[in-house]
C-alpha positions in Angstrom: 8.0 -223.1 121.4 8.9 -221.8 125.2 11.8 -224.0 125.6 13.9 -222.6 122.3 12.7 -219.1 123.5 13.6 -219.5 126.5 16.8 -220.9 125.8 17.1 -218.4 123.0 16.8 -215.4 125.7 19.6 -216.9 128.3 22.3 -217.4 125.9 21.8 -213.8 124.8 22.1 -212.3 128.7 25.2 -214.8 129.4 27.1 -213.3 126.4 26.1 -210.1 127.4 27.4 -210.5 131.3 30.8 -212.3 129.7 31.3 -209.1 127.2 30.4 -206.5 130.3 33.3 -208.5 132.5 35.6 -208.4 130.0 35.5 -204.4 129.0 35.8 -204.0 133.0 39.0 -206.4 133.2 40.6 -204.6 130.1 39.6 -200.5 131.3 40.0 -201.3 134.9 39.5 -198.0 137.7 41.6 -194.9 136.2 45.3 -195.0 137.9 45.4 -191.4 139.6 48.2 -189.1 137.6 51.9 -189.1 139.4 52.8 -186.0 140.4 56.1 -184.7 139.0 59.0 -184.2 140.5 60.1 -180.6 142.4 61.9 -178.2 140.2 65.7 -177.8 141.1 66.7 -174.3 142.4 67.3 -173.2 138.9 64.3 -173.4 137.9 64.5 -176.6 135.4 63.2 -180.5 136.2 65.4 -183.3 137.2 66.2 -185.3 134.3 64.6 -188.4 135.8 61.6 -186.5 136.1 59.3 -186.4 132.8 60.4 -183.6 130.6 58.1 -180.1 130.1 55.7 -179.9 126.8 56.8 -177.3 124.1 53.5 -176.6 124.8 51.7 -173.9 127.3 50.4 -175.8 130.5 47.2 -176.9 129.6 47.2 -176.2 126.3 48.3 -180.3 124.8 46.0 -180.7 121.4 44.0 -183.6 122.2 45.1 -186.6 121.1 48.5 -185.7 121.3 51.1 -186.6 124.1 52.6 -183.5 125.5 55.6 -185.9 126.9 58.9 -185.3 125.1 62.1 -188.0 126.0 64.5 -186.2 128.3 67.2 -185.7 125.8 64.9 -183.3 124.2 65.3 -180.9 127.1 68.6 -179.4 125.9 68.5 -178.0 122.7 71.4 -178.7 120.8 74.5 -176.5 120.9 74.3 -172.7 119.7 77.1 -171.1 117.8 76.9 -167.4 117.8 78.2 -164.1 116.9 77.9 -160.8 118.3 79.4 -158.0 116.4 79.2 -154.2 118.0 79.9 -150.8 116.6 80.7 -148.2 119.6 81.3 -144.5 120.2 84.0 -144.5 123.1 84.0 -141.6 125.0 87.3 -140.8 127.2 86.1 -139.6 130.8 89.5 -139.2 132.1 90.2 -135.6 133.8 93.0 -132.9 131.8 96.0 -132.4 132.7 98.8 -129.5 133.1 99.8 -128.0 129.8 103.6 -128.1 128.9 103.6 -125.3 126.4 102.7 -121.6 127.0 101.7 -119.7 123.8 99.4 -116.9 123.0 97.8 -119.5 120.3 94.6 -120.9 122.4 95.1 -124.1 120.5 97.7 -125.9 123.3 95.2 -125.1 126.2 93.5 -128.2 124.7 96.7 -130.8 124.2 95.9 -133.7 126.7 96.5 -137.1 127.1 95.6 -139.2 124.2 92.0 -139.7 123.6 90.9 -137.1 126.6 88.3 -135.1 124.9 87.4 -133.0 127.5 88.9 -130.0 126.2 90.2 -130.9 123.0 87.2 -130.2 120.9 86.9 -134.0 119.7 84.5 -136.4 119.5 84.1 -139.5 120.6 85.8 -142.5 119.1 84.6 -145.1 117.4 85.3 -148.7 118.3 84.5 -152.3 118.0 83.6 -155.6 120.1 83.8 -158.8 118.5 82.2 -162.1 120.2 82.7 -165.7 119.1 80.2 -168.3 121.8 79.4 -171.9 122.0 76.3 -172.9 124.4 74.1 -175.3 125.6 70.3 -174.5 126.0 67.0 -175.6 127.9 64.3 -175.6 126.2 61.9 -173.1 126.8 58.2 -172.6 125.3 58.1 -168.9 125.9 61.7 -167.6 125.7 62.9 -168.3 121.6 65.7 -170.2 121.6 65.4 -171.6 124.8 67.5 -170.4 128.2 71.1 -170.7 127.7 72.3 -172.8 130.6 76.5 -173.6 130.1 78.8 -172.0 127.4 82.2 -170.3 126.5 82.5 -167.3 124.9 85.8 -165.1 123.6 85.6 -161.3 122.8 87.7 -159.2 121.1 87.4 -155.2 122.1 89.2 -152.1 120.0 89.0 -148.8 120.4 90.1 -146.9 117.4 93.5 -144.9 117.1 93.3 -141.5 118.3 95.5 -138.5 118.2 95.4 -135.0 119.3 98.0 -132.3 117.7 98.6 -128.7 117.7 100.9 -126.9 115.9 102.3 -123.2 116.3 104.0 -121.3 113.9 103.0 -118.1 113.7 102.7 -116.6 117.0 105.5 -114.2 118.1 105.4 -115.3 121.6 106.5 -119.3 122.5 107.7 -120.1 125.7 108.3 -123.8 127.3 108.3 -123.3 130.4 110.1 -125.2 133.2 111.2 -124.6 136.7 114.7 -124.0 136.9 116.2 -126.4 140.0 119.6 -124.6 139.8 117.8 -121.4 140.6 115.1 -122.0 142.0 112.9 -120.0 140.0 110.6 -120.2 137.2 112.3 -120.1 133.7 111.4 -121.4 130.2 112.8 -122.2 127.1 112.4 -119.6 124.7 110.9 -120.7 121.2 109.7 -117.4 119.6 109.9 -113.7 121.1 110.2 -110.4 119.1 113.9 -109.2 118.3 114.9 -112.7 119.6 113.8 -115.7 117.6 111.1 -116.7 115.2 110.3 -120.2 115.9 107.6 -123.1 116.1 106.3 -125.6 118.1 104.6 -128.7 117.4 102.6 -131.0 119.8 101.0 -134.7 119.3 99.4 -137.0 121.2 98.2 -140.7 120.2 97.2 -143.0 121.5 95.2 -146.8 120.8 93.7 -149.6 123.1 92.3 -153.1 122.4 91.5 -156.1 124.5 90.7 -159.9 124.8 88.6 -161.9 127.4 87.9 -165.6 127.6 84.5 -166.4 129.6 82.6 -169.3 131.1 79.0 -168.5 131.3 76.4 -170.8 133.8 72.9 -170.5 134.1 72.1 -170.7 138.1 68.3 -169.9 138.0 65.1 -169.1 135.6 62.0 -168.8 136.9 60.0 -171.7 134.6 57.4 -172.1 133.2 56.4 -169.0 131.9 59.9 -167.6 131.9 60.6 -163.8 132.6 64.3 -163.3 133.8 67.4 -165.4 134.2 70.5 -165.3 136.3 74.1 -166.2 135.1 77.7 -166.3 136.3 80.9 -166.4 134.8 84.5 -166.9 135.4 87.4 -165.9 133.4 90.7 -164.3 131.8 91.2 -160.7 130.4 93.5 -158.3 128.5 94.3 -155.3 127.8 96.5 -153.3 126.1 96.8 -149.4 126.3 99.8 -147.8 123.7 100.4 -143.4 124.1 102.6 -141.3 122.9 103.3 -137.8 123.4 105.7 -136.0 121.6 106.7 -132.2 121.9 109.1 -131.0 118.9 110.1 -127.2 118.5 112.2 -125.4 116.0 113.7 -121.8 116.5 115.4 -119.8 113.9 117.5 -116.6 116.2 118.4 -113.5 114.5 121.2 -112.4 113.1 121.8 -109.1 115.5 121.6 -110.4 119.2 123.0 -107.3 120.4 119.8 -106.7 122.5 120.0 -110.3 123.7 123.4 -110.5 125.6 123.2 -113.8 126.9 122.3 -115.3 123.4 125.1 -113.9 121.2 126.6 -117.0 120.7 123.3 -117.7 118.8 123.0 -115.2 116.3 121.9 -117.1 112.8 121.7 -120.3 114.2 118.3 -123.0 114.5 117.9 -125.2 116.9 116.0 -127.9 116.6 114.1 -129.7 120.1 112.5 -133.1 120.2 111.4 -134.5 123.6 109.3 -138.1 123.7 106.9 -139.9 126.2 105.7 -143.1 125.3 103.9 -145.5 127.9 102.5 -149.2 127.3 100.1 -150.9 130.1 99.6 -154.3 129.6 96.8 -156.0 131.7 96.7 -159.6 132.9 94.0 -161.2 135.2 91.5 -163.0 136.2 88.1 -162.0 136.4 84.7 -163.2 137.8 80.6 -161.8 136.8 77.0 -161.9 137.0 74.8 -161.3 134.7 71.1 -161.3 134.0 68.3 -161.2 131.3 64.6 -160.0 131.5 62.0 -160.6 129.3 59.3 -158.1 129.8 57.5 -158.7 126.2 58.2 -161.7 123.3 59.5 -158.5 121.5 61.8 -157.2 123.6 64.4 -158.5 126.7 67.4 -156.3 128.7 70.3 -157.9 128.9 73.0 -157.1 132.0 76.3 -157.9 132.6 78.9 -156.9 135.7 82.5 -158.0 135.3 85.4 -157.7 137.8 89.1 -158.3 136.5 91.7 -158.1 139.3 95.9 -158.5 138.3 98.9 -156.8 137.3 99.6 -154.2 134.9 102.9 -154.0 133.1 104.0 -150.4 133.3 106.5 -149.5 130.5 108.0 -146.3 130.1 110.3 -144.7 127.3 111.7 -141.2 127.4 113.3 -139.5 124.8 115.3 -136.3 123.8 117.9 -134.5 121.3 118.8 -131.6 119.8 119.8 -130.7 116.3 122.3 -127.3 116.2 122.4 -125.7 112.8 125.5 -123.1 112.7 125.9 -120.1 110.3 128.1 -122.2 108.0 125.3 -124.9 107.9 127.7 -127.6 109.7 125.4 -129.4 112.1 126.1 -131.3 116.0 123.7 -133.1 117.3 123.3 -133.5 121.4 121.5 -136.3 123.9 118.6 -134.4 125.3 116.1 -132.3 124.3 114.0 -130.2 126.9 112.1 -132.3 129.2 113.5 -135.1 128.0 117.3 -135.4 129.2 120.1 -137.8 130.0 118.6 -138.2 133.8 115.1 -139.3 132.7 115.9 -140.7 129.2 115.9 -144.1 128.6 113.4 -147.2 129.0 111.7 -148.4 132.5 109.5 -150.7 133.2 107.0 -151.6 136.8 104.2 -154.0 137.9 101.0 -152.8 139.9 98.2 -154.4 141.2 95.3 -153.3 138.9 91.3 -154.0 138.5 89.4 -153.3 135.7 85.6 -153.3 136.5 83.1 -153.4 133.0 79.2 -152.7 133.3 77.2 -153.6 130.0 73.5 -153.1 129.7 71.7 -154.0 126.3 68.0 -153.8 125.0 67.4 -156.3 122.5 64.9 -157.6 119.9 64.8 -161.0 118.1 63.9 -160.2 114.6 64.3 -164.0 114.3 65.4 -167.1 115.7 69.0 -166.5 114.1 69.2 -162.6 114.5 68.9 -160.0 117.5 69.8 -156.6 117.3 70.3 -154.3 120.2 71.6 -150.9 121.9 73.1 -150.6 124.7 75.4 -148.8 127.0 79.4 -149.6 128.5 81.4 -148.5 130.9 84.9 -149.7 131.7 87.5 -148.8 134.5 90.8 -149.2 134.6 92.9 -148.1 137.8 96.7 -147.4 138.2 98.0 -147.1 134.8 101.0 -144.9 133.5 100.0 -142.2 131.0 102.5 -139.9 129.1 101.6 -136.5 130.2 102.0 -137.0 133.8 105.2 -138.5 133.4 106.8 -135.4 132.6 108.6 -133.9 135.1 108.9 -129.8 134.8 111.5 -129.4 137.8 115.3 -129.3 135.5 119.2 -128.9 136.2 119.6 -126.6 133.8 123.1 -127.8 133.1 121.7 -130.9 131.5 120.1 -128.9 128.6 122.1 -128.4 125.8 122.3 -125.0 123.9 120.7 -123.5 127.1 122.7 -119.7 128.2 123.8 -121.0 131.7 124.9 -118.3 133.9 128.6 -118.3 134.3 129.6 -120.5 137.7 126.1 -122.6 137.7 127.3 -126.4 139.2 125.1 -129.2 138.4 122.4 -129.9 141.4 123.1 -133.5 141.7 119.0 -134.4 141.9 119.1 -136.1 138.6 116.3 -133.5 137.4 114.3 -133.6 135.8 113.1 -137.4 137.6 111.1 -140.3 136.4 108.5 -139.7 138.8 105.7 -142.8 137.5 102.6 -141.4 138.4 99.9 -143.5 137.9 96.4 -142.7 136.2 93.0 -143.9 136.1 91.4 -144.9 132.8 87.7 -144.4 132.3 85.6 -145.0 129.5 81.8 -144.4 128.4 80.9 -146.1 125.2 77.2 -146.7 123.0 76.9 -149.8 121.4 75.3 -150.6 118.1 74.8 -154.3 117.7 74.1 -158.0 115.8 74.0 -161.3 117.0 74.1 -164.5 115.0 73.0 -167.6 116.1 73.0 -171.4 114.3 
């Protein structure tokens, strides 16, 4: 009876010691964990470096594996849209009036779009952007960080005009500064016993643009992302059309017998059309930075700074006439109006170095992974421009007007006044954005 007991007990403890080895052999001592990789500069992990959980650090559900495969790190590409409504708002300073008339109205008449004394408001406008991008996945940012991607936007600023128009007021001088004489003089519209007349005034004006950018993510603080830092190179234009035109009609009596020099008037209209039209045309390159923040899930300011440096094509094109209606209602029409005459009509064009500087800032909400809507705030600059009103020149040879009374024995001045004289502007615009942006 001992020996099977016996024998009984030791083949129990040698399975027992075989089936203790064995679980050792297969669990063997716990490998301590590798330590990843650094992070780049940027903020993201090297690719060789096993990629970031979706999930918060430290919070993998058990028995899951909060490992993804590399390739997951870059979300696929992002199409997007950004539409924006704006209100423009022309900061540029007012310039000289060109008409004198007891009507208040033409103290106002600027260049197109300058609503600083012209009782307008501001104008509304449009920006338009079409963008392809890679992302990096990020837990706490939706959508992840975009880190490379190209974007094209298409800015318009609505057609504007300004106009004034003067028909009743029995006083209407345009007033000049007679070379010949050298003394203030003016062209008589409208004046008791004289003439009855009118005068009309309008300035327009429109301006759109394009850009090309590439946009690169150089640094997001991960994990647990609050802001990111972007660059961008690119191309931009613009395009800035104006015109001013300044038309008058006067109607002189039939007894001019108080009016000596005018005689040769009596009964007859005259008709005045002068015309300043100017076209800048912008071409260059430009460079940026730009940044967002991400203060709450709900909520993230988005900044941009843009610098575009080249030329701007100058384009000028003056002109003037006059219409003569006689008693007999035979007409003869001449080359050159008032401001507008044979030495300053015709079309000229220059290149100058121009930069157009462009501040945005945004605040924006995701109402969804596909939508964002925001507000936000513009500025754009735009240096050494042409712009109609300082074009014209108020220093004339009176001999160069026609149906002017010149003094008996006046001799041309040989000064080719009035000049083309180029002046350049600035361009400067505040504008609030209203905004949507797509993404699939």
């Amino acid at each position: 009876m001992k020996q099977p007991y016996l024998s009984s007990l030791a083949i129990i403890f040698t399975w027992a010691v075989a089936a203790t080895a064995q679980t050792a052999v297969k669990s063997g001592p716990v490998a301590a964990p590798t330590q990843p990789e650094a992070l780049s500069s940027r903020g993201s992990m090297d690719i060789a470096s096993p990629a970031v959980s979706n999930q918060p650090v430290g919070s993998c559900p058990v028995g899951q594996s909060c490992a993804m495969d590399f390739r997951e790190r870059y979300a696929p590409g992002v199409f997007s849209v950004d539409a924006e409504y704006l209100l423009w708002f022309f900061a540029s300073a007012p310039q000289e009036n060109v008409i004198a008339t007891d009507d208040t109205r033409f103290r106002s008449l600027v260049d197109s779009g300058d609503g600083v004394r012209s009782g307008k408001g501001p104008t509304s406008g449009a920006r338009l952007s079409f963008g392809y991008w890679q992302s990096i996945s990020n837990p706490w940012t939706d959508g992840g960080i975009r880190d490379f991607g190209i974007e094209g936007t298409l800015l318009f600023v609505g057609s504007r005009s300004i106009c004034g128009i003067d028909q009743s007021t029995a006083n209407i001088i345009r007033p000049f500064f007679d070379a010949n004489n050298r003394t203030v003089s003016g062209f008589v519209v409208a004046a008791p016993g004289l003439a009855t007349g009118a005068v009309a005034a309008r300035s327009e004006g429109s301006l759109w643009g394009a850009e090309v950018n590439v946009w690169k993510n150089i640094y997001f603080n991960y994990p647990g992302t609050t802001c990111s830092v972007n660059v961008m190179g690119g191309f931009r234009y613009l395009d800035l059309d104006e015109r001013l035109n300044i038309n008058s009609t006067t109607t002189y009596n039939q007894n001019l017998a108080a009016f000596p020099a005018f005689t040769s008037f009596a009964g007859n209209s005259i008709q005045v059309f002068d015309s300043f039209a100017t076209r800048n045309q912008f071409y260059g390159g430009q460079i940026g930075i730009g940044g967002k923040f991400f203060p709450t899930d709900l909520l993230f300011v988005d900044l941009a700074a843009k610098l575009a440096l080249g030329a701007t094509n100058e384009d000028l094109a003056t002109a003037g006439a006059q219409l003569r209606t006689f008693v007999n209602g035979s007409q003869a029409s001449s080359t050159g109006g008032l401001l507008a005459l044979p030495s300053n009509i015709g079309d000229r064009t220059k290149t100058k170095f121009s930069q157009v500087p462009e501040l945005d800032v945004k605040i924006a909400s995701p109402l969804a992974r596909w939508l964002t809507v925001s507000v936000g705030f513009s500025t754009i600059y735009w240096n050494r421009i042409l712009r109609p009103l300082p074009q014209i020149e108020r220093t004339v040879d009176i001999t160069q007007i026609p149906n002017f009374p010149v003094a008996a024995g006046t001799v041309p001045t040989g000064l080719n006044q009035p000049g083309v004289p180029f002046r350049q502007s600035d361009l400067w615009l505040l504008g609030l954005s209203f905004g949507a942006e797509l993404r699939w």
